[in-house]
C-alpha positions as CSV (number, residue, x, y, z in Angstrom):
1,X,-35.1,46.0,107.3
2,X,-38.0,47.0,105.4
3,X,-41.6,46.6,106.8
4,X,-42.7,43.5,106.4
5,X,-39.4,42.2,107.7
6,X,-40.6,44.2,110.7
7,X,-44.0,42.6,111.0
8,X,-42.5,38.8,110.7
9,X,-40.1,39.7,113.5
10,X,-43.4,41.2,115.6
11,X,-45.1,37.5,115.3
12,X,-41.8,35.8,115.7
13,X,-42.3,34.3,112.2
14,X,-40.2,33.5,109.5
15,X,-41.3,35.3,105.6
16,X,-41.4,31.8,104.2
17,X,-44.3,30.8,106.7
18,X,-47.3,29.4,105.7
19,X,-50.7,31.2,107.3
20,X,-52.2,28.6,109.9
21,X,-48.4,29.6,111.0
22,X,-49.1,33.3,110.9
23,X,-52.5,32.7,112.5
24,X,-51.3,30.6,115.3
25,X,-48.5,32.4,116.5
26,X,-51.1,35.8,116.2
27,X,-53.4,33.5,118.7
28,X,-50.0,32.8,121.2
29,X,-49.1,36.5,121.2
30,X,-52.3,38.0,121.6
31,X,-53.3,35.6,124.5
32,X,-49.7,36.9,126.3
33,X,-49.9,40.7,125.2
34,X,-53.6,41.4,125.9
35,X,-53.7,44.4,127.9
36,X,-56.6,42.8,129.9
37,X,-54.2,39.6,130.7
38,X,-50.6,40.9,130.5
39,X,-49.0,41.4,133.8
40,X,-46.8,44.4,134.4
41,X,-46.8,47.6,132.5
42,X,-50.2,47.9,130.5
43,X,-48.9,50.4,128.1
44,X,-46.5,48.4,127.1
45,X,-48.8,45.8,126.8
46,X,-50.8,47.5,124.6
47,X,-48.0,48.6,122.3
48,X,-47.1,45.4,121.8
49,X,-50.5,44.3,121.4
50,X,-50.7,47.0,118.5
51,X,-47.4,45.9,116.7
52,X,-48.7,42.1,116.8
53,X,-52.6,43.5,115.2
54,X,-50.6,45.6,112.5
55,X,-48.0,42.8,111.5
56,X,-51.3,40.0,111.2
57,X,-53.5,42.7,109.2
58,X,-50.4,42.7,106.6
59,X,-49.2,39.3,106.6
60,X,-52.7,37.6,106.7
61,X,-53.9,39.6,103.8
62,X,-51.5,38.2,100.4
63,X,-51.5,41.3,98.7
64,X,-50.1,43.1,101.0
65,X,-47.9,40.2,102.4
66,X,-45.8,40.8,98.8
């Protein structure tokens, strides 16, 4: 699976999805993972948190969404 495979499976998107797609399923996660709002372990939270910033940087920038 090579990286950006990786970041579409972080926001639960498939590659052929359009931005306002990207975008709003960024907004969903982040609102769940926050660290600040996520019950449970807050490490994990903020791991998760991390994976879901990293795979909207790429994907939401089209150059490196190639």
């Amino acid at each position: 699976m090579s990286n950006n495979q990786d970041h579409y499976a972080a926001l639960g998107v498939t590659p052929d999805a359009e931005d306002i797609v990207i975008r709003a399923a960024y907004k969903a996660l982040a609102q769940r993972y926050h660290p600040d709002k996520a019950k449970g372990d807050p490490m994990a939270a903020q791991r998760k948190m991390q994976a879901i910033n990293v795979a909207h940087d790429v994907l939401s920038d089209p150059k490196q969404r190639q």
